[in-house]
Structures are given as C-alpha cells and as structure tokens.
MARFIDO-182325 format. One line per field, with one value per residue (C-alpha): x, y, z. Coordinates in nm, 3 decimals. Each point is the difference from the previous one (the first is absolute). Layout:
N
east (X,...)
north (Y,...)
up (Z,...)
end
This chain:
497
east (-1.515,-0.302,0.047,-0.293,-0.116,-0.022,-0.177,-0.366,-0.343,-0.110,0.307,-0.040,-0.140,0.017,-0.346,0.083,-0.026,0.389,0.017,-0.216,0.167,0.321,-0.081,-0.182,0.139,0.284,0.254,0.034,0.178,0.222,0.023,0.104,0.172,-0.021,-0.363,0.192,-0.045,0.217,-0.180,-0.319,0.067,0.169,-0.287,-0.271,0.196,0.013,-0.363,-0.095,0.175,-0.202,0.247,-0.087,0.189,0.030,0.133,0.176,0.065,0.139,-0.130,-0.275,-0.028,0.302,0.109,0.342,0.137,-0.303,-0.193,0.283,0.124,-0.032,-0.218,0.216,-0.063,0.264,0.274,0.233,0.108,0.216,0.365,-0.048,-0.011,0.369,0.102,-0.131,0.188,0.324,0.016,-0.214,-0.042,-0.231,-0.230,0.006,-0.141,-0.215,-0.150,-0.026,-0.165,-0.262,-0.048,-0.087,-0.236,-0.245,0.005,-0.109,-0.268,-0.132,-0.030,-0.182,-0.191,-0.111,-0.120,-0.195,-0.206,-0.041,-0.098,0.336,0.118,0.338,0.175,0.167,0.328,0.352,0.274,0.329,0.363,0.128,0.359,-0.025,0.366,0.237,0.158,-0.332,0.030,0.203,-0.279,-0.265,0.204,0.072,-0.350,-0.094,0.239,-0.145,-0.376,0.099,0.217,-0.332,-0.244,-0.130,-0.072,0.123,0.074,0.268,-0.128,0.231,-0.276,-0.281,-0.333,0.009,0.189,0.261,0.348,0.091,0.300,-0.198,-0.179,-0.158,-0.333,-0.211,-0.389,-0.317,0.129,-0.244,-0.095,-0.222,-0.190,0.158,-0.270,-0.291,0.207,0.084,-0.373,-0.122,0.278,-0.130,-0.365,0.104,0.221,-0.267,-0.257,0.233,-0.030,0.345,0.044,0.146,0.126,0.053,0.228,0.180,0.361,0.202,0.267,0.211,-0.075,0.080,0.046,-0.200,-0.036,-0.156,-0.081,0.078,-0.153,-0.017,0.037,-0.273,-0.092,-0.303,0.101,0.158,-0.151,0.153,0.006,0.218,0.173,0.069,0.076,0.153,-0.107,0.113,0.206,0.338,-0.051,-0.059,0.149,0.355,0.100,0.162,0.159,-0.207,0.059,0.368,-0.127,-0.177,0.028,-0.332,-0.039,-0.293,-0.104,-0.247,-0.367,-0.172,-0.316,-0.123,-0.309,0.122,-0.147,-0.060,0.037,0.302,0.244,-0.169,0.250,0.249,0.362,0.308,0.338,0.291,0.238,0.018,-0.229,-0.266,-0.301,-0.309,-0.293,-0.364,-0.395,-0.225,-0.410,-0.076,0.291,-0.082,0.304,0.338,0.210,0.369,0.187,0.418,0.332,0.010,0.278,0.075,-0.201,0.124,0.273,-0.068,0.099,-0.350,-0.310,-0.235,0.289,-0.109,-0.302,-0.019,0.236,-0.240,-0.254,0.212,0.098,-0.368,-0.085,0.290,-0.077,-0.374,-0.130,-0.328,-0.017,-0.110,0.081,-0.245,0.178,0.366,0.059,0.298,0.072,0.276,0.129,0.277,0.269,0.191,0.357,0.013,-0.347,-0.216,-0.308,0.047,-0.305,0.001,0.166,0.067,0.243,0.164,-0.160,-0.291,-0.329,-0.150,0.000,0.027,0.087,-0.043,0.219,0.258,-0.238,0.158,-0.256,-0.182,-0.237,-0.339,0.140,0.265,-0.195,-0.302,0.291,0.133,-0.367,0.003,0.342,-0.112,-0.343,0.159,0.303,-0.277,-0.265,0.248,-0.019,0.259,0.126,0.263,0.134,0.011,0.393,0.030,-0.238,0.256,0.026,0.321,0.220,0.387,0.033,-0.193,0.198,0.363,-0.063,0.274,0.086,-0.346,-0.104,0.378,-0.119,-0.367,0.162,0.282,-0.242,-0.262,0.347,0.091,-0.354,0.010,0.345,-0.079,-0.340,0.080,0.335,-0.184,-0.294,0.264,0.171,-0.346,0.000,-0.316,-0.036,0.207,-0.218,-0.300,-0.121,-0.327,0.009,-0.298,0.185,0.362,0.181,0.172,0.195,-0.156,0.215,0.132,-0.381,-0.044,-0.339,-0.202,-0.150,-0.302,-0.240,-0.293,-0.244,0.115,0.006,0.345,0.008,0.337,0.096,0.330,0.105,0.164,-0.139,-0.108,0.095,0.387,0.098,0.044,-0.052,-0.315,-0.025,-0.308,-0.152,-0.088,-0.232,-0.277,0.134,0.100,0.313,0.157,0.331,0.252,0.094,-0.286,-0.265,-0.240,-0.192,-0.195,-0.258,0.108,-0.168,0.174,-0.228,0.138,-0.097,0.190,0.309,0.173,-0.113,-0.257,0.005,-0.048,0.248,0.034,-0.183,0.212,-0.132)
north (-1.949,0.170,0.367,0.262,-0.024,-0.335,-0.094,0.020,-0.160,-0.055,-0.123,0.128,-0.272,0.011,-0.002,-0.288,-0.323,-0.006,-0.401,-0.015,0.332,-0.136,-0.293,0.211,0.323,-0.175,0.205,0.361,0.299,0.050,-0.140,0.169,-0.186,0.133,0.167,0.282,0.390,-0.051,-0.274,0.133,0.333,-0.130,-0.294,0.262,0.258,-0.284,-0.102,0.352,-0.006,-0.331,-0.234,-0.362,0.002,-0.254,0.090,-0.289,0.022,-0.300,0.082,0.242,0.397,0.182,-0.286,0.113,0.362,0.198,-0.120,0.056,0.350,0.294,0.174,0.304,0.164,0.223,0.161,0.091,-0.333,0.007,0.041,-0.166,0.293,0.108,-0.387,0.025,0.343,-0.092,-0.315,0.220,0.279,0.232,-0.059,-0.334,0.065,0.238,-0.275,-0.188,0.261,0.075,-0.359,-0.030,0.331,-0.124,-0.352,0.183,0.202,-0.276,-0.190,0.300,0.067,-0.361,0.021,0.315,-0.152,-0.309,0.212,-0.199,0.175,0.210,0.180,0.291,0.115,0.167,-0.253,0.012,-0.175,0.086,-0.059,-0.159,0.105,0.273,-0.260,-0.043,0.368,-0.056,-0.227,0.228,0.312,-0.259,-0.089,0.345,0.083,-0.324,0.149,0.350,-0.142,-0.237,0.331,-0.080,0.275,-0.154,0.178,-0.026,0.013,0.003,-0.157,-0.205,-0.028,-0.349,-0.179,-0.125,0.039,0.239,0.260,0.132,-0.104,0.003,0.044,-0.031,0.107,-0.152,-0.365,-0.287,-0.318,-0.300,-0.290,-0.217,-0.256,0.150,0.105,-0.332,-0.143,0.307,-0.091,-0.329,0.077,0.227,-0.244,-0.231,0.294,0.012,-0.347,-0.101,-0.331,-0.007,-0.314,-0.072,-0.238,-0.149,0.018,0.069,-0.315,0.082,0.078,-0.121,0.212,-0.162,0.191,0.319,-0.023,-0.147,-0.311,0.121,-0.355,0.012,-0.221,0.017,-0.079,0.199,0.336,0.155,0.373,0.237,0.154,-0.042,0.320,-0.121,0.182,-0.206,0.234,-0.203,-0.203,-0.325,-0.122,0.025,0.079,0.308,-0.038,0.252,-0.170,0.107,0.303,0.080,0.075,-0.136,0.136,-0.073,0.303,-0.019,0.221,0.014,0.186,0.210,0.092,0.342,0.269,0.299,-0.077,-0.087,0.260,0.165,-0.061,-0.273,-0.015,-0.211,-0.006,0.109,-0.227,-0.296,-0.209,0.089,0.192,0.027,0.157,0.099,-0.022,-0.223,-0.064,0.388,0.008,-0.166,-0.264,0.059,-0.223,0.025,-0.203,-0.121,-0.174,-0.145,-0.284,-0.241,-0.291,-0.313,0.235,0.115,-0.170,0.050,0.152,-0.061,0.268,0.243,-0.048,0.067,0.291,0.200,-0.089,0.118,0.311,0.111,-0.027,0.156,0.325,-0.040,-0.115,-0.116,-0.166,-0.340,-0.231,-0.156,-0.158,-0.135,-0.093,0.016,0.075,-0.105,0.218,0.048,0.225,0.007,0.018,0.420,0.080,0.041,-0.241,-0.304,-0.003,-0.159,-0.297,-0.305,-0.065,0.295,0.014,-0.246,0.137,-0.328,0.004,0.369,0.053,0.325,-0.024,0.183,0.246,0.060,-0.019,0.254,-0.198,0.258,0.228,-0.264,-0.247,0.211,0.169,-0.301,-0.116,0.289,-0.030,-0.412,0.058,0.263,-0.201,-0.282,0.239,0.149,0.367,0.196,0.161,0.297,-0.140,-0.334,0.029,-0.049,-0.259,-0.315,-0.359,0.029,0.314,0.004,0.176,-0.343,-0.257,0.170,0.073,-0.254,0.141,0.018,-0.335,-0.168,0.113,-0.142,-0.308,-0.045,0.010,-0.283,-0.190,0.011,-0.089,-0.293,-0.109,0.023,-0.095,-0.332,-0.009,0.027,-0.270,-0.213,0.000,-0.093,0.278,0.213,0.310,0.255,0.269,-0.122,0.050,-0.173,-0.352,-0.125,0.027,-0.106,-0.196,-0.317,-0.248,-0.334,-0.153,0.342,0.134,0.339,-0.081,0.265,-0.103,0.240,-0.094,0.177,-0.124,-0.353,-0.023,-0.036,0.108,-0.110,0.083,-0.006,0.370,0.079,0.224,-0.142,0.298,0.004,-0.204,0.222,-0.120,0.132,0.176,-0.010,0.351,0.047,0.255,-0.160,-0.393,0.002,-0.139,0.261,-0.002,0.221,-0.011,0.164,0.024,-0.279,-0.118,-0.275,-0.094,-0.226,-0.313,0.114,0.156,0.285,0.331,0.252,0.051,-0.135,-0.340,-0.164,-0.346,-0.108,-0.131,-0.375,-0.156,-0.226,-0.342)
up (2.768,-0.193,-0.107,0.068,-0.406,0.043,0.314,-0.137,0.134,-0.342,-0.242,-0.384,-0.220,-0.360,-0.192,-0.287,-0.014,-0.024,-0.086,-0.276,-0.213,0.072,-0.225,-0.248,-0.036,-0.235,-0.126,0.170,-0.173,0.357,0.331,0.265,0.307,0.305,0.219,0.129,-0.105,-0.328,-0.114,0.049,-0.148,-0.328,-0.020,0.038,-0.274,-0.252,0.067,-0.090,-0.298,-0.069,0.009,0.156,0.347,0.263,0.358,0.145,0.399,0.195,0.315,0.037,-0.141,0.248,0.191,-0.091,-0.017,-0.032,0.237,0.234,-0.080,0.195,-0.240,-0.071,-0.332,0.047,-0.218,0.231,0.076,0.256,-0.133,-0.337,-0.200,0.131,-0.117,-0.315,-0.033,0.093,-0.261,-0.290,-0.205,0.081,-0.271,0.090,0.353,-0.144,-0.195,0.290,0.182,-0.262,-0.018,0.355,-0.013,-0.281,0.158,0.353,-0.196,-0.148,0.322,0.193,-0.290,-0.035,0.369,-0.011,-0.280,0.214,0.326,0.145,0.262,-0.027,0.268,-0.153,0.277,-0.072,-0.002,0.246,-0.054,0.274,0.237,0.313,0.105,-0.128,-0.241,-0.172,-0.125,-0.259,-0.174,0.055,-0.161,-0.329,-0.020,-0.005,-0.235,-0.222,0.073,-0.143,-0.309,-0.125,0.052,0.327,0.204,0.315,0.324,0.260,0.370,0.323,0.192,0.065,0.208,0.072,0.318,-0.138,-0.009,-0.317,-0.150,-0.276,-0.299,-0.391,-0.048,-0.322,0.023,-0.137,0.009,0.076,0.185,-0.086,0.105,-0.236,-0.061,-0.061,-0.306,-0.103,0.047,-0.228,-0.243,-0.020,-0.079,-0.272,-0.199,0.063,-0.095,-0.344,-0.087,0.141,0.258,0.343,0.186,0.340,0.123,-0.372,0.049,-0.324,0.038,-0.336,-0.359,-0.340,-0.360,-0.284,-0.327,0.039,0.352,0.412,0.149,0.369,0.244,0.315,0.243,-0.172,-0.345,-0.233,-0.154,-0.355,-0.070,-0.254,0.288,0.349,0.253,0.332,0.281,0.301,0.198,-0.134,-0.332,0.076,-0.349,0.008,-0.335,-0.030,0.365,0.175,0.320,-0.049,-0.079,0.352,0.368,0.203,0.300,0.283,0.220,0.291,0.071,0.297,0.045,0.380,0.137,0.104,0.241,-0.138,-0.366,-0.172,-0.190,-0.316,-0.222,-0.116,0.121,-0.148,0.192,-0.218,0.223,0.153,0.172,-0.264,0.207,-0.217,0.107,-0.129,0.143,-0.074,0.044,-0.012,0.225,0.284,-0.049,-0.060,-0.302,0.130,-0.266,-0.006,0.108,-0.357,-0.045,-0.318,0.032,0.191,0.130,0.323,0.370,0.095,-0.186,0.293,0.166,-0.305,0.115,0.343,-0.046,-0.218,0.293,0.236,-0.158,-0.123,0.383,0.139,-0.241,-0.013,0.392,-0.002,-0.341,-0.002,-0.291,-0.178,-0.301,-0.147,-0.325,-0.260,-0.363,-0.260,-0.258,-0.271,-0.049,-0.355,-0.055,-0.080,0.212,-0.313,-0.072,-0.262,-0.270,-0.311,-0.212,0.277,-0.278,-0.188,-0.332,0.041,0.080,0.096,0.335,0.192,0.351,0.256,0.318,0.195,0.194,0.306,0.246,-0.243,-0.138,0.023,-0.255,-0.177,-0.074,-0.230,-0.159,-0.098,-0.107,-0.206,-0.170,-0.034,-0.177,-0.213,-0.137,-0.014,-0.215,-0.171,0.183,0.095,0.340,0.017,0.347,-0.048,-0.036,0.354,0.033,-0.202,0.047,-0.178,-0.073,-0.057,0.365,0.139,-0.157,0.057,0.326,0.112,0.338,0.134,-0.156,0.146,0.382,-0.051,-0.143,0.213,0.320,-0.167,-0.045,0.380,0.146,-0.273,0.148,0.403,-0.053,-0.132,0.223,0.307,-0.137,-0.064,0.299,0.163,0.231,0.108,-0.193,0.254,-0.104,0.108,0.396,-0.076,0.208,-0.226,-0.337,-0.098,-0.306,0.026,-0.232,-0.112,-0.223,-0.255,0.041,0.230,0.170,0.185,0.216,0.191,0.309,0.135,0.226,-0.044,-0.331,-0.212,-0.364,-0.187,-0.331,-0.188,0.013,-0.295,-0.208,-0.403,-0.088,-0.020,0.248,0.339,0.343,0.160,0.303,0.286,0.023,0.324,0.008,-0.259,0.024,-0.360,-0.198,-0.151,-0.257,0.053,-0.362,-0.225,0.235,-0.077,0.306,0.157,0.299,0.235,-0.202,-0.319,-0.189,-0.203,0.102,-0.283,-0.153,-0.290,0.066,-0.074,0.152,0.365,0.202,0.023,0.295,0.229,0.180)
end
C-alpha cells in the first residue's frame, strides 16, 4: 500500500553528508523527533530564530502520517468543531478555531512563496442519511459560534447519496510532500540538521539538558519537542491519554474530472472526498476503526473500493494507502510539557486526522513557548489543563477498552487458538510454550516473531490489508518481520526460530 504523495520516480534525498554532522554537530539547542509537518515546521521556526536544530526521523521524511494524509487544509473539519463545542466554552473553540486559521495561512502562504501548488475549493460535511442531519445542523451551529461564515445547503452536485449539508468556502488541498522536501532545504538553508532513518530509542535528563538514545549513538540538546504522531516516551501517560485510529485512501483515475471541491460525511461510514492531479483523480478517503480492532481491514478496504465505483462508474483505482492518527480525551490538541511543569522535553499530538492545519499551529504555539513569544489562542492548544486530567469518564472508557483487548488478547494466545478475527490463511498466532508467535507466509517464505507488543504488553493482531502486526492497545505497529513501524514503541518485535 503506497499513497499517491508517496509513489514518486525520483524519492527526496537529503543534501548532507548526514553521518559525518551527526558526529560533529555536538550539542544542539533542540531536537525535534519526528519528519512529519510538525516537526518540520517547528525545526524550521527555531532555525530562523537561529537556534541549532536537529530533525530526527526514523524512517524517512512522511513515511508516517503526512505522507499518508489526504491533504485537506480545511477548517471545517468534518464534525469536530460541534465536538469541541459541546465539551467547551466558546472561547475555547474560538481559540481553537483561530488556531487552526493562522496555521492554514501559514501553510498556503508558505506554498505560494514556494510556487507549491494549492487547490483552493469550498469544503462540505455533509449527511448521508436523515440521521446524519442532526450533525450537520451542530456543526453549523459550531461554524457560526467560532466566526465562521459557514453555510447550510439542502443539496449537493455530486452522486452520492445525501440529506443536506455545511459548507465553508475558500478551504484548500495539498500535495503534502513537496512541502516537506521544501521544509527540509530551508532548515538546512538556516543552518539546522535533518536525519533520515535515526530512531529516538529513549532519553535521559542530565543537568541542564536531554541525552536523546539512537541507534546511532546518542545526541544531547537543551530541549527535545516530540513530534511522532503519539509520544513515543511514556512519561506523562499520553498513551492513556489517546484514541489511535487507522483510516483508509484510495485514489481513481476518473472520467470527466473529479468533484471540485472536498466532501466529509457527517455520519457513519466516513465518505471523504476531494480531486487530485489538476483533477483528473479522485482521493475518496474513510471507514476509520481503532487500530488492531477491526474483523477485517482488507474488508475496509475493499468497501471504500466498492463504494467509490458504485457512485463514481468508470473510475479506475490507481492507489491504496492508510494513515494513523490521534484523538485526545476532550477533542482538543495536546502541546506542550510531556510532563506538567518541565519544559525539557515538549510534545504536539492529538490532531484528529487534522494534521495540515494542527500540526503548524502547534509549531507555532511550540517555537513560541520555546523563544519565549506569546500566542492569544494557545489556551486551546494544552498538553495539560485541569479539563484534561479530570476528565475521568472519558479517560475510564479509553482505559477500560485497552483493559479488555489486553485480557482476550492474551486469553485467546494462551489458549493456543488462531486469532478468530483474522480470515487471512497466511497469518495466524499460536502458543509455544507461554509465547504468542505470529506466524506470516508469503510466497514460501515464513516470518515468525513473538507478537507481543514491548510496549505494554498487548497481544498483536495480523492486519490484513498491509501484512502488518498491529496492537490493539495504543496503536504501535509492526511489519511482518518485526520491525517497528510507529507508535509508542520503539523496539521491534522479537524474532522467533
């Protein structure tokens, strides 16, 4: 599975001799963790500023989230505004808004001065059935309470099934990685480092500073930001803190052009829709699910297929991919403190599948606190807040469902049986000894690793759809050799003889 963005001819390579300032470069003011759009932005702002910076990505620039987006800069949102509403003030949301608006502005701006193409197209949540109403009438209600001149519509000219809709004009749509490669250049341009494949293992305080452990050695700076979709260190329990959830993308060849504008169902199954390549290709996006919770995500998959052809005839799909995101405990971002009242090590999480416009606010709030500036809507934008931490009922559900995939996934290990969830005759888990052990064949070859996750503990389940282990606890996830992929862990999986 390769999404659209990153399917290229001619893969980005970084223009320094990455080894040999690695061992040089010494001490750095900050490192950021994590080649995505945060850690770019807030590694670029700081460069600016003339700080020494380091960019530290495990894998390559938007292997992970960005790279795998849908590429809607868009303020709308679906129904998040209407969340936020119902568990906040309205100065709060507000906040958030306003947040969201200068982070979008900064991203289109940012383009235009980089000749990166933008698509500029109004933005639809809209209901699929008559129960779907209701959501669209309290996001339009959120829209008009944070300033948004929003719109209410009772129809749509596109073929799918719909009972009305919000729309918000003059949103936008990206490319994602021709961002991230100019975002690059600049920090470089500003006399900050970026490194490809270093993963950030754990860290260490010493007096006045944090030792950072790599695969490649350790590297010191004054501060650390995480920006790894969760953070992968878990003091401060963020992993407790969090909901991660994998969606599916496909992209179309489509006659005719695709839509000119971007669509998000209000109700369930999620329906997202926008055009790509000067619209000749249609992004339909959806049927989101926790991770290493679903019977089947090869059936997500083929559904979206399915349904894209049944409403659009003639398209022919070109390209599948997935994404993983956060959600918090009360729907607002987490940025700041990894530990509340130590500004050691920082953290930016909790988007929501909003990343385009979340993560360069949170940048901005990060470099600010970091520089010592100050934003007027940063309220909305904390890693801790009294209305986080005593948010017992939400955090008792989040918990209470990690507890019961803990319990059955280790009941069923131990009982030896194969995982009942999976339909896939070339993966399954078995018992040797008290050790789960995937096990996972393709074209003769068997891969087996012990499948519980170094994380915390859970028992792993196959993914179907991309042939990866995935745990049903706090997302983490790993290829079919064990080699960790993302989430809160950051070790592979034990290989089995």
């Amino acid at each position: 599975m390769t999404s659209l963005w990153l399917d290229r001819t001619e893969p980005f390579s970084l223009p320094v001799d990455a080894e040999q300032s690695w061992n040089e470069r010494g001490r750095y003011d900050t490192v950021v963790v994590g080649g995505g759009l945060t850690g770019l932005v807030t590694g670029l702002l700081l460069a600016r500023s003339g700080q020494r910076v380091a960019v530290v990505e495990a894998r390559t620039l938007g292997a992970v989230t960005t790279g795998n987006t849908t590429g809607k800069v868009s303020i709308l949102q679906g129904t998040r505004l209407a969340e936020i509403a119902r568990r906040h003030a309205t100065h709060t949301l507000r906040s958030y808004v306003e947040g969201n608006l200068e982070g979008q502005q900064w991203l289109i701006r940012y383009c235009h001065e980089r000749d990166i193409p933008v698509g500029i197209a109004p933005d639809f949540t809209y209901a699929q059935t008559s129960s779907g109403a209701e959501s669209v009438q309290a996001q339009y209600a959120a829209c008009r309470a944070a300033g948004l001149s929003a719109r209410l519509v009772s129809d749509l000219d596109i073929p799918v099934p719909n009972a009305g809709a919000v729309t918000l004009d003059d949103q936008a749509y990206i490319d994602p990685m021709p961002v991230l490669q100019a975002l690059a250049r600049d920090i470089l341009s500003h006399g900050g480092t970026v490194f490809e494949r270093r993963r950030v293992t754990g860290a260490r305080s010493v007096p006045k500073s944090q030792v950072l452990t790599t695969d490649h050695g350790d590297i010191r700076a004054d501060r650390v930001v995480l920006a790894t979709g969760i953070p992968i260190l878990d003091r401060g329990g963020f992993f407790a803190r969090l909901s991660p959830e994998r969606s599916y993308a496909a992209a179309f060849d489509i006659p005719g052009g695709a839509p000119d504008a971007m669509y998000l169902s209000a109700d369930q199954p999620t329906r997202s829709l926008r055009p790509a390549a000067d619209g000749t290709k249609l992004l339909v996006g959806g049927n989101g699910h926790e991770v290493g919770r679903t019977d089947s995500a090869q059936g997500a998959v083929d559904d979206l297929i399915s349904w894209t052809t049944q409403y659009f005839p003639g398209t022919t799909l070109t390209h599948r991919w997935s994404a993983q995101d956060y959600s918090s405990l009360d729907k607002l971002p987490y940025v700041g403190p990894l530990v509340p009242g130590q500004e050691g090590i920082l953290v930016a999480t909790g988007f929501a599948k909003w990343g385009m416009t979340n993560a360069v606010s949170a940048a901005l709030v990060l470099s600010a606190r970091i520089l010592g500036g100050h934003i007027r809507w940063a309220d909305a934008f904390h890693s801790w807040s009294p209305h986080q931490v005593f948010d017992v009922t939400a955090a008792a559900k989040l918990n209470g469902s990690v507890a019961v995939h803990l319990a059955s996934g280790w009941g069923g290990a131990l009982l030896g049986r194969r995982t009942a969830d999976d339909p896939a005759p070339s993966a399954r888990v078995i018992r040797e000894g008290l050790v789960p052990v995937g096990e996972h064949t393709k074209d003769g070859h068997t891969e087996r690793v012990c499948v519980v996750c170094p994380h915390l503990g859970g028992v792993l389940k196959w993914n179907d759809a991309e042939e990866t282990w995935d745990c049903p606890l706090h997302g983490s996830r790993f290829a079919s050799d064990g080699k960790v992929l993302e989430g809160p862990s950051t070790h592979d999986l034990r290989r089995v003889t």
